[in-house]
DSSP file (Angstrom, degrees, kcal/mol; ACC not computed):
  #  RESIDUE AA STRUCTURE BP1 BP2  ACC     N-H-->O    O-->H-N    N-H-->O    O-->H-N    TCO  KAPPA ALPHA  PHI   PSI    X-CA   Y-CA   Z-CA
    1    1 A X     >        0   0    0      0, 0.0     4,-3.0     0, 0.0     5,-0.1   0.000 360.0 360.0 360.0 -53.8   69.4   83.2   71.3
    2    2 A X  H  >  +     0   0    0      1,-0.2     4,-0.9     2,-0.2     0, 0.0   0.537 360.0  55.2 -84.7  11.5   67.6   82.1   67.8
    3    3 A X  H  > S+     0   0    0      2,-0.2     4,-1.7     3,-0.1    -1,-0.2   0.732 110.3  40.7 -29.7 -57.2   71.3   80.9   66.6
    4    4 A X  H  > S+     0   0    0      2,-0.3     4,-1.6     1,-0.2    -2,-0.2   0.948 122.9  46.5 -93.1 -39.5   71.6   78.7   69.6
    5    5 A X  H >X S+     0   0    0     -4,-3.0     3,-2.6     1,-0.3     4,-1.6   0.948 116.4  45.0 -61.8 -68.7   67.6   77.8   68.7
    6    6 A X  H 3X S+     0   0    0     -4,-0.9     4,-1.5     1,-0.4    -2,-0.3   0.763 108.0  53.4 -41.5 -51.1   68.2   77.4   65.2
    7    7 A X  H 3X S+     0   0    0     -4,-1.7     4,-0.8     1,-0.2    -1,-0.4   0.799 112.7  44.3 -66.7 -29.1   71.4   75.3   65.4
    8    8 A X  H <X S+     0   0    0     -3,-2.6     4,-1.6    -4,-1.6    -2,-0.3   0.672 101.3  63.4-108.4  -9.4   69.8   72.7   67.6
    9    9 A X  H  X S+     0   0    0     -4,-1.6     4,-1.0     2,-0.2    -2,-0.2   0.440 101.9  50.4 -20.6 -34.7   67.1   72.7   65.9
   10   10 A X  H  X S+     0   0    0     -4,-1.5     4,-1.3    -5,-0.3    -2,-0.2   0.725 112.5  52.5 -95.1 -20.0   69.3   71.4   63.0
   11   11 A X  H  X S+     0   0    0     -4,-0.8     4,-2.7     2,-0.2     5,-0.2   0.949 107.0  47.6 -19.1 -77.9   70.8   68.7   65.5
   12   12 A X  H  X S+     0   0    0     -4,-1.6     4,-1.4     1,-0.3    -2,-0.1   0.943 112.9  45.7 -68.5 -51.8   67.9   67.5   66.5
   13   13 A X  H >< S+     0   0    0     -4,-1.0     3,-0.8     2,-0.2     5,-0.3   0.915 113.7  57.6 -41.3 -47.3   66.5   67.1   62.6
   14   14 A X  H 3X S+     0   0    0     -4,-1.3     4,-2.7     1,-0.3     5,-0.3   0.986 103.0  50.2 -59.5 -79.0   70.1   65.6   62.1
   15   15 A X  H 3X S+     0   0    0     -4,-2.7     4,-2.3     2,-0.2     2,-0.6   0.690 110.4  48.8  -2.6 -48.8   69.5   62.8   64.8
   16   16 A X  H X< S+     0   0    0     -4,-1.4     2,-0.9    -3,-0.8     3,-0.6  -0.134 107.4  60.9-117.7-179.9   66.1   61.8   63.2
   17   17 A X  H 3> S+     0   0    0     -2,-0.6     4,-0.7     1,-0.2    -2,-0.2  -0.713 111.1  34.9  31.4 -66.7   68.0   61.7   60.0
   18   18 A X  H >X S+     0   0    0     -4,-2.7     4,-3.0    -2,-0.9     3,-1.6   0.974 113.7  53.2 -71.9 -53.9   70.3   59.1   61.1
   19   19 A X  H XX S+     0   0    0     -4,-2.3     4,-1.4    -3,-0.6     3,-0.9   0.867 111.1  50.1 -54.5 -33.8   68.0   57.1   63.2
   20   20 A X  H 3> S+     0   0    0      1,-0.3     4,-2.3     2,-0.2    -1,-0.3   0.599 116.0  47.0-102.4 -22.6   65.6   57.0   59.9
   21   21 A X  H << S+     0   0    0     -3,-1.6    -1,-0.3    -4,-0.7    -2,-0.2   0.536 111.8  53.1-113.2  -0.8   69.1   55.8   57.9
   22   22 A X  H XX S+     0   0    0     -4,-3.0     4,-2.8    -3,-0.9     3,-1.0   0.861 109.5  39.7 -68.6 -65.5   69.7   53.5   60.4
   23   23 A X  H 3X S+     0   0    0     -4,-1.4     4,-1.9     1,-0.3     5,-0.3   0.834 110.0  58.7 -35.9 -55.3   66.7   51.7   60.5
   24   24 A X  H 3< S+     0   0    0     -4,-2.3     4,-0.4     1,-0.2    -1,-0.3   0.719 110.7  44.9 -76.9  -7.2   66.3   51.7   56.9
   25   25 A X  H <> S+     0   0    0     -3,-1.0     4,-1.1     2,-0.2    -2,-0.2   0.682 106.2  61.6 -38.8 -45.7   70.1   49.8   56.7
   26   26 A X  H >X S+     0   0    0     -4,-2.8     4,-1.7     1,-0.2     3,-0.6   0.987 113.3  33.4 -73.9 -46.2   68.9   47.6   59.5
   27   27 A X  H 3< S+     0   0    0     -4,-1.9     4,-0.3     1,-0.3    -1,-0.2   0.483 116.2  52.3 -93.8  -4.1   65.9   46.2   57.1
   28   28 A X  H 3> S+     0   0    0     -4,-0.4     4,-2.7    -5,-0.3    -1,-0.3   0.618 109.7  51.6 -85.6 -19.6   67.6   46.4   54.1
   29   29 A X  H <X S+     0   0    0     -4,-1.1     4,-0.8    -3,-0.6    -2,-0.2   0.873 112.7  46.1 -75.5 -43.4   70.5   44.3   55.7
   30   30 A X  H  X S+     0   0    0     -4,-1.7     4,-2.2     2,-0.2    -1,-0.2   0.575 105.4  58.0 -73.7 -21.6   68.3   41.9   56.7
   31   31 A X  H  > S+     0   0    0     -4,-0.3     4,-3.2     3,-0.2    -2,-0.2   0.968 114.0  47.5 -63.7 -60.1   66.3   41.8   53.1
   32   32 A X  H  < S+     0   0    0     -4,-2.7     4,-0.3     1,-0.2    -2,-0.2   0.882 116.1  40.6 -48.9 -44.0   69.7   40.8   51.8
   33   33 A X  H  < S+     0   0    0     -4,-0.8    -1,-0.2    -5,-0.3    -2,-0.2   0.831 132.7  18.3 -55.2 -49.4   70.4   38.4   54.2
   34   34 A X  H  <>S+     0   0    0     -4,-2.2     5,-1.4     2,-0.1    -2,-0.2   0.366  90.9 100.2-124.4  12.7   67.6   36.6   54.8
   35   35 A X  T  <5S+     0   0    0     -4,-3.2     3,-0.5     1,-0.1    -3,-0.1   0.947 101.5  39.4 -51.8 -47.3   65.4   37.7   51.0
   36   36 A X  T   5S+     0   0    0     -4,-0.3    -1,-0.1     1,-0.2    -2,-0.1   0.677  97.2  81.4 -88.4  -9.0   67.0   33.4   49.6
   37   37 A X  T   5S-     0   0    0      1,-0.1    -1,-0.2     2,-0.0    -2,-0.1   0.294 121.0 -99.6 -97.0  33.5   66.4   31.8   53.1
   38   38 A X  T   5S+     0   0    0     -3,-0.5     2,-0.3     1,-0.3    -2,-0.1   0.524  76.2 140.5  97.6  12.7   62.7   31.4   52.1
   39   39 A X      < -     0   0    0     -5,-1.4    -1,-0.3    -8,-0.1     2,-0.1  -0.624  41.4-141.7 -91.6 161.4   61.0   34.5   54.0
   40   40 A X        -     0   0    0     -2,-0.3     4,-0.3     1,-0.1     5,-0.2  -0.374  28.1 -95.0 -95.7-171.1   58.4   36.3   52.0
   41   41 A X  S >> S+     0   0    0      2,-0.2     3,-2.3     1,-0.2     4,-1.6   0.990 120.1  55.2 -83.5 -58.2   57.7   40.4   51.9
   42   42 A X  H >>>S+     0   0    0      1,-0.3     4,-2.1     2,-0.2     3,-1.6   0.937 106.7  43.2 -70.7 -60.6   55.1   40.2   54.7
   43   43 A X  H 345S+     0   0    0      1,-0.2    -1,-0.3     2,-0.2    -2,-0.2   0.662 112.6  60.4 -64.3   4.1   57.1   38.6   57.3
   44   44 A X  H <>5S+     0   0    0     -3,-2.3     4,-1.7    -4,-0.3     5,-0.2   0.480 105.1  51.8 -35.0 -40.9   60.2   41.3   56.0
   45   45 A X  H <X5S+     0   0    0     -4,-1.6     4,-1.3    -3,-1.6    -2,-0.2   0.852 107.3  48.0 -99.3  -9.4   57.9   43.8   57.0
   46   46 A X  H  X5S+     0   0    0     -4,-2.1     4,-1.9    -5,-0.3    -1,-0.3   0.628 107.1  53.2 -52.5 -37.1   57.4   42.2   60.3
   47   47 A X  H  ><S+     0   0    0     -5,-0.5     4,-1.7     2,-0.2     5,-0.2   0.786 110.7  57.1 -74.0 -32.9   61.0   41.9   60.7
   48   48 A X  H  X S+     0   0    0     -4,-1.7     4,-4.9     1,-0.2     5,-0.3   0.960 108.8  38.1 -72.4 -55.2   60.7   45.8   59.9
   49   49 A X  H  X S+     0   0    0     -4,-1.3     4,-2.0     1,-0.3    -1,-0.2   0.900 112.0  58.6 -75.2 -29.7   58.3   46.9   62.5
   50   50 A X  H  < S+     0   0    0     -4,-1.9     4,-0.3     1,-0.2    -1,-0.3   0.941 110.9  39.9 -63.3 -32.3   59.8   44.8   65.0
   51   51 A X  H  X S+     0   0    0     -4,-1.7     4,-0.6     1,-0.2     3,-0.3   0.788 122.0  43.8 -73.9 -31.3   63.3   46.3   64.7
   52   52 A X  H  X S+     0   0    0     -4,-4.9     4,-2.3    -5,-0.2    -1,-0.2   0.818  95.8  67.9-101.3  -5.2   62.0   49.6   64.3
   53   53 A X  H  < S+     0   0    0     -4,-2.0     4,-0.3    -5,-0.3    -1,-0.2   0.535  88.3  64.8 -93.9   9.2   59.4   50.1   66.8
   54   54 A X  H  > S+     0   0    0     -4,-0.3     4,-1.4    -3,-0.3    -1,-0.2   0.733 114.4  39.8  -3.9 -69.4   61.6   50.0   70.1
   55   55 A X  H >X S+     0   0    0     -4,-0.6     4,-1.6     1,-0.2     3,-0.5   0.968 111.2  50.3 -47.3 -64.1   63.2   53.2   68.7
   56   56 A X  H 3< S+     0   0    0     -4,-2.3    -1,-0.2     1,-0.3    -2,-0.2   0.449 108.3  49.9 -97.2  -0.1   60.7   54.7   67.5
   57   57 A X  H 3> S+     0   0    0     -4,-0.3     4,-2.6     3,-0.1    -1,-0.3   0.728 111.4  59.2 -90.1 -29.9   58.2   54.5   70.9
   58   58 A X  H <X S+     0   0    0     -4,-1.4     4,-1.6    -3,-0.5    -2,-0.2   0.683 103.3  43.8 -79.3  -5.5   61.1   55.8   72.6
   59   59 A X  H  X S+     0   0    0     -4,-1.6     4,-1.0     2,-0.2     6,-0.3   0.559 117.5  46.2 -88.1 -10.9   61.4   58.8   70.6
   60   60 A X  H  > S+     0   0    0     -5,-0.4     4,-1.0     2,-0.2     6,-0.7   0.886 115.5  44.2 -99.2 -43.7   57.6   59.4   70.9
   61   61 A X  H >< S+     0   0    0     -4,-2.6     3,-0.9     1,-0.2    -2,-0.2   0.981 118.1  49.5 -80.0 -49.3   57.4   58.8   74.6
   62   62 A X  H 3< S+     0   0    0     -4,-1.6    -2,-0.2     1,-0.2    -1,-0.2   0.886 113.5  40.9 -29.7 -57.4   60.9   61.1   74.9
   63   63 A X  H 3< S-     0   0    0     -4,-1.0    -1,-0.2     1,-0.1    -2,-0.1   0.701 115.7-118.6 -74.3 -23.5   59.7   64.2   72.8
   64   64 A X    XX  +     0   0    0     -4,-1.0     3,-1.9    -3,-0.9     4,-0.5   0.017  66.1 145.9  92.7  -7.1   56.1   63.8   74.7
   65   65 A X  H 3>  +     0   0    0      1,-0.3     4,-0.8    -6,-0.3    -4,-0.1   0.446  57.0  65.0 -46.0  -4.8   54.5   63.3   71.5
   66   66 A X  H 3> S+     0   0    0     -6,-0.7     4,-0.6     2,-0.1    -1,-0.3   0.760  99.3  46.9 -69.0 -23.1   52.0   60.9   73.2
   67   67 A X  H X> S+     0   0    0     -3,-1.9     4,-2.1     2,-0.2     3,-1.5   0.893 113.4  52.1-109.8 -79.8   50.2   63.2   75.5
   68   68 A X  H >X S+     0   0    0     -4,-0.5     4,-2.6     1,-0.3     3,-0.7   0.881 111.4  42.8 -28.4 -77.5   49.7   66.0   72.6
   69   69 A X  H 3X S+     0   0    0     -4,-0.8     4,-1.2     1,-0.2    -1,-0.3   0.600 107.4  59.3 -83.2  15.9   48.4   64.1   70.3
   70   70 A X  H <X S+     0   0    0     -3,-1.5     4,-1.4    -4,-0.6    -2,-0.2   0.780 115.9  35.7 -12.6 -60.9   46.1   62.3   72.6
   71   71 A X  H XX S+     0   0    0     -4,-2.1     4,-1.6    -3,-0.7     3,-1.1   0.968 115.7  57.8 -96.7 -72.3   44.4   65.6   73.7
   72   72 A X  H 3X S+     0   0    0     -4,-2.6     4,-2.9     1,-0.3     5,-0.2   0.812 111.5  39.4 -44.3 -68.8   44.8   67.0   70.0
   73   73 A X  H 3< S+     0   0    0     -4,-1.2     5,-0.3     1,-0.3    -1,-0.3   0.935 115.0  55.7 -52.9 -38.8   42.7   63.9   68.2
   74   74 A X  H XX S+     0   0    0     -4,-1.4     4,-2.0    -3,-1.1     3,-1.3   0.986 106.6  45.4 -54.6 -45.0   40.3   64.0   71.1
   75   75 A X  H 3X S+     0   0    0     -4,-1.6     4,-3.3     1,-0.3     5,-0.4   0.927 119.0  47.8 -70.7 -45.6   39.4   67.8   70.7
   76   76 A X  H 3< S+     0   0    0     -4,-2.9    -1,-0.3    -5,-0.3    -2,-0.2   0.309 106.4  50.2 -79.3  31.3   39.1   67.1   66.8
   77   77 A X  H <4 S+     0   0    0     -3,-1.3    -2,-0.2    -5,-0.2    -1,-0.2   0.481 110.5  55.8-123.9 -43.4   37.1   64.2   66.8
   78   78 A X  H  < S+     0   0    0     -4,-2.0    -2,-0.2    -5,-0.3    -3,-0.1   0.904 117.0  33.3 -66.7 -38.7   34.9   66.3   69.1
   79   79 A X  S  < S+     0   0    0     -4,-3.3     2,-0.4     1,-0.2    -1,-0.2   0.815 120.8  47.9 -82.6 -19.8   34.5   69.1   66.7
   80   80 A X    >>  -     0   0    0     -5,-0.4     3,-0.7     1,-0.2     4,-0.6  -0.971  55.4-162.4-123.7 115.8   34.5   67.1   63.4
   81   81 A X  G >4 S+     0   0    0     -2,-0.4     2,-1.9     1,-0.4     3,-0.8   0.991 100.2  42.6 -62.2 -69.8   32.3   63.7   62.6
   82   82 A X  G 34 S+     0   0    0      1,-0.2    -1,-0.4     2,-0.1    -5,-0.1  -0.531  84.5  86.2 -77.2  63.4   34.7   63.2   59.8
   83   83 A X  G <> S+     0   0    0     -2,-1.9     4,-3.7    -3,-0.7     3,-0.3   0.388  90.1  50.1-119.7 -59.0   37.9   63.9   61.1
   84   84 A X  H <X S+     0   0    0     -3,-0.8     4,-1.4    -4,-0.6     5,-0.2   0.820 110.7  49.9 -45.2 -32.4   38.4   60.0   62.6
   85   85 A X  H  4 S+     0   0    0     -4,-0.4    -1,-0.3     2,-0.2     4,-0.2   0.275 113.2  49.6-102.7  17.2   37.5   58.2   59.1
   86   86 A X  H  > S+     0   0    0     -3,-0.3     4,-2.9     3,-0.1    -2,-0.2   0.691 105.8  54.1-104.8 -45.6   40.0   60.7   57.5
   87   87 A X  H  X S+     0   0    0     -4,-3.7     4,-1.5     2,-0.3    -2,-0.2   0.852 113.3  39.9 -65.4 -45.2   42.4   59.9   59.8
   88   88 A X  H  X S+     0   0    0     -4,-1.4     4,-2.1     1,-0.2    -1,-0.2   0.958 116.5  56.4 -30.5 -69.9   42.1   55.9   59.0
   89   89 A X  H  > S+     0   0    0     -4,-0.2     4,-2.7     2,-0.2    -2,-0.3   0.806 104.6  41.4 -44.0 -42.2   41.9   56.8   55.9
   90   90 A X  H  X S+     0   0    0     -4,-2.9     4,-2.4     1,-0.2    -1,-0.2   0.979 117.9  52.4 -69.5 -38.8   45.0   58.8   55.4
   91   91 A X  H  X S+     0   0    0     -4,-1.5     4,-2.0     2,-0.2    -2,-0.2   0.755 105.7  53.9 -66.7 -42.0   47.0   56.0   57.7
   92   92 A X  H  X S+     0   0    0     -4,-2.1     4,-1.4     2,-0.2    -1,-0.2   0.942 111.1  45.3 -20.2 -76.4   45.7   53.1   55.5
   93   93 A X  H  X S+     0   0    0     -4,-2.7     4,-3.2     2,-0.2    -2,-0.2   0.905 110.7  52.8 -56.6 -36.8   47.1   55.0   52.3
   94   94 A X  H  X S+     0   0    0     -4,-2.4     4,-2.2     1,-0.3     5,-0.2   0.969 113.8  46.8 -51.9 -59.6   50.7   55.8   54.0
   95   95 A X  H  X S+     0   0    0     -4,-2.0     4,-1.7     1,-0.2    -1,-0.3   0.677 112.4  47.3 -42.1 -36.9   50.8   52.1   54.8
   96   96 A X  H  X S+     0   0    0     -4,-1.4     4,-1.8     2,-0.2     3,-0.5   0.980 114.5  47.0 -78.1 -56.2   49.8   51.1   51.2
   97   97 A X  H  X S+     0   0    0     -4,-3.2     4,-3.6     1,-0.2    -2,-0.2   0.853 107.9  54.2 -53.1 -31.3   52.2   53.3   49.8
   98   98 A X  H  X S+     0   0    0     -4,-2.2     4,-0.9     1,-0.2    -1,-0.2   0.891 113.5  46.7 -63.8 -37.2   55.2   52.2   52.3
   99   99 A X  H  X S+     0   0    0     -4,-1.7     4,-1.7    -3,-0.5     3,-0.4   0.866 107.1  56.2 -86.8 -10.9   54.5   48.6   51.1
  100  100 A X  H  X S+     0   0    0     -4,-1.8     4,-2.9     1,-0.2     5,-0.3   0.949 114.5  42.9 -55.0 -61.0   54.3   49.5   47.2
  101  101 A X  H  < S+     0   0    0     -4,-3.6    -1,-0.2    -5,-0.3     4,-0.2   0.735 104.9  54.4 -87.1   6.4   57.3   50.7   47.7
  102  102 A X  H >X S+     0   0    0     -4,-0.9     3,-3.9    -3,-0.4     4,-1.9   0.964 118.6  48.1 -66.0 -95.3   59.0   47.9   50.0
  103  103 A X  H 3X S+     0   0    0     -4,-1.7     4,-1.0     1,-0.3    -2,-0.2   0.593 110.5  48.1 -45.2 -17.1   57.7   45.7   46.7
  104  104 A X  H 3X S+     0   0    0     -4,-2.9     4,-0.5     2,-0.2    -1,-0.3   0.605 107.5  49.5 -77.2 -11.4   59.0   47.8   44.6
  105  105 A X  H X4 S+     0   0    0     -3,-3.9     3,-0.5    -5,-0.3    -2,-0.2   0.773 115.4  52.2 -83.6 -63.6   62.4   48.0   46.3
  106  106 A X  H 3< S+     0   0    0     -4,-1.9    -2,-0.2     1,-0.2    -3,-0.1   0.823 113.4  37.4 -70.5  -4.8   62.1   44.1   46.2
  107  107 A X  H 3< S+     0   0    0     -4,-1.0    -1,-0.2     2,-0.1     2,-0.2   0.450 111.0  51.1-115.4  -3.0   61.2   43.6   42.3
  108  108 A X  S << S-     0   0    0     -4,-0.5     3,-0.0    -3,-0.5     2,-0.0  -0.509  80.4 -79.1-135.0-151.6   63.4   46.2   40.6
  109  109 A X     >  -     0   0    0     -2,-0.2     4,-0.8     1,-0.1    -1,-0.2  -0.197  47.1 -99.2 -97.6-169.3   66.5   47.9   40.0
  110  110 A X  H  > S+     0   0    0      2,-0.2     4,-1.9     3,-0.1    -1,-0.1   0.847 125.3  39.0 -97.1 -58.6   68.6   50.9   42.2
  111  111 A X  H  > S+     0   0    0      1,-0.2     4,-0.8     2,-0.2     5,-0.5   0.999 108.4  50.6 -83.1 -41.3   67.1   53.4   39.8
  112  112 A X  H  > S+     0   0    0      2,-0.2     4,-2.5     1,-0.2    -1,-0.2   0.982 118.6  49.3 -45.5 -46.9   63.3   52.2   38.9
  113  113 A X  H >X S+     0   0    0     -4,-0.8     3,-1.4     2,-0.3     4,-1.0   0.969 115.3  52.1 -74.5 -71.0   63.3   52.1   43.6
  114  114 A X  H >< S+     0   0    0     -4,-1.9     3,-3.6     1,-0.3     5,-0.2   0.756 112.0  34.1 -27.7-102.0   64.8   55.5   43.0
  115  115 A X  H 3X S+     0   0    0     -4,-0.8     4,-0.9     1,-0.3    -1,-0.3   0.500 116.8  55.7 -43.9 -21.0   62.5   57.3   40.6
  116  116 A X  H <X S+     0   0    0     -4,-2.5     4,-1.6    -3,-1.4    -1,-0.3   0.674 105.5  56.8-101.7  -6.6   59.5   55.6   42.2
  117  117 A X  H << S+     0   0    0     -3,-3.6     4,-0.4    -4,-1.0    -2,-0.3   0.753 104.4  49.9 -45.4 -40.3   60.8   57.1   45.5
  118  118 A X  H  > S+     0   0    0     -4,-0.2     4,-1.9     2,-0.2     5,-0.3   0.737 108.7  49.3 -12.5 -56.1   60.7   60.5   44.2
  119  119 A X  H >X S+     0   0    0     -4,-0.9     3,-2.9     1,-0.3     4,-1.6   0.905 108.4  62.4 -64.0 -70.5   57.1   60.1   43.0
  120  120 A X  H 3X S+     0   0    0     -4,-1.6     4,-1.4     1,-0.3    -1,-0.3   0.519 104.6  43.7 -35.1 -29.3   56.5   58.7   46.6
  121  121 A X  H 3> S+     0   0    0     -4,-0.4     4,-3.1    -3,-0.2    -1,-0.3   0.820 105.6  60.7-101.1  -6.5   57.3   61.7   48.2
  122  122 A X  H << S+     0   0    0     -3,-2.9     4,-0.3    -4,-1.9    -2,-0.1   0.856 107.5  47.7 -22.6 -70.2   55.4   63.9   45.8
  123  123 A X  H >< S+     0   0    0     -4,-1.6     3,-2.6    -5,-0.3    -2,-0.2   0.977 103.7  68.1 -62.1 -51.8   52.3   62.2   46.8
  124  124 A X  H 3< S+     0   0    0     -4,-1.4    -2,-0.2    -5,-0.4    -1,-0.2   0.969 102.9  34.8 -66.5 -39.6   53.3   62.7   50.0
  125  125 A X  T 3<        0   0    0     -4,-3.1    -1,-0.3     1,-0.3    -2,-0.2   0.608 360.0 360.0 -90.1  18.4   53.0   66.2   50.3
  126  126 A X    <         0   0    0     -3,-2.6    -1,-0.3    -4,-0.3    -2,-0.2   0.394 360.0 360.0 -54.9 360.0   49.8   66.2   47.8
């Protein structure tokens, strides 16, 4: 029984792997493509969220994750004043770091993207 749990548990992670290494293929394919036919990084990163958010509501509405955290942020907001301007807050920074490293992806080399990917996920689990 925790084999069968455990093995599809690595499935499912596998899945959300792919889709995440799809997506980022689909907007790097299109940076290549269309980076000399005059678009700038913000409308790239338009390009981004439009391609990827289709997916990525159907995975949220699939798994149920809508309904959970619904009721979870309501019940912390109710116990904690601060809990909502952290929560801004945190979403703010992801966002600034995902476009640092979108420019940085667009302004350097395979390894500089690299090594400043590393740090990014460093930070992230600070």
């Amino acid at each position: 029984m925790v084999r069968d749990a455990w093995q599809l548990y690595h499935k499912v992670n596998y899945w959300r792997v792919m889709i995440v290494v799809f997506l980022y293929n689909t907007i790097l394919d299109l940076v290549s493509t269309q980076l000399y036919a005059g678009f700038n990084s913000m409308e790239l990163l338009l390009y981004n969220g439009l391609l990827s958010l289709p997916v990525l509501i159907g995975i949220i509405f699939a798994t149920g994750e809508v309904w959970n955290s619904a009721e979870r942020i309501i019940l912390e907001s109710k116990t904690s004043l601060m809990f909502l301007p952290l929560l801004a807050a945190s979403l703010m920074m992801g966002s600034l770091l995902n476009y640092c490293l979108f420019l940085c992806t667009l302004c350097n080399s395979a390894l500089t993207t690299t090594i400043v990917g590393t740090l990014r996920s460093v930070l992230g689990t600070v």
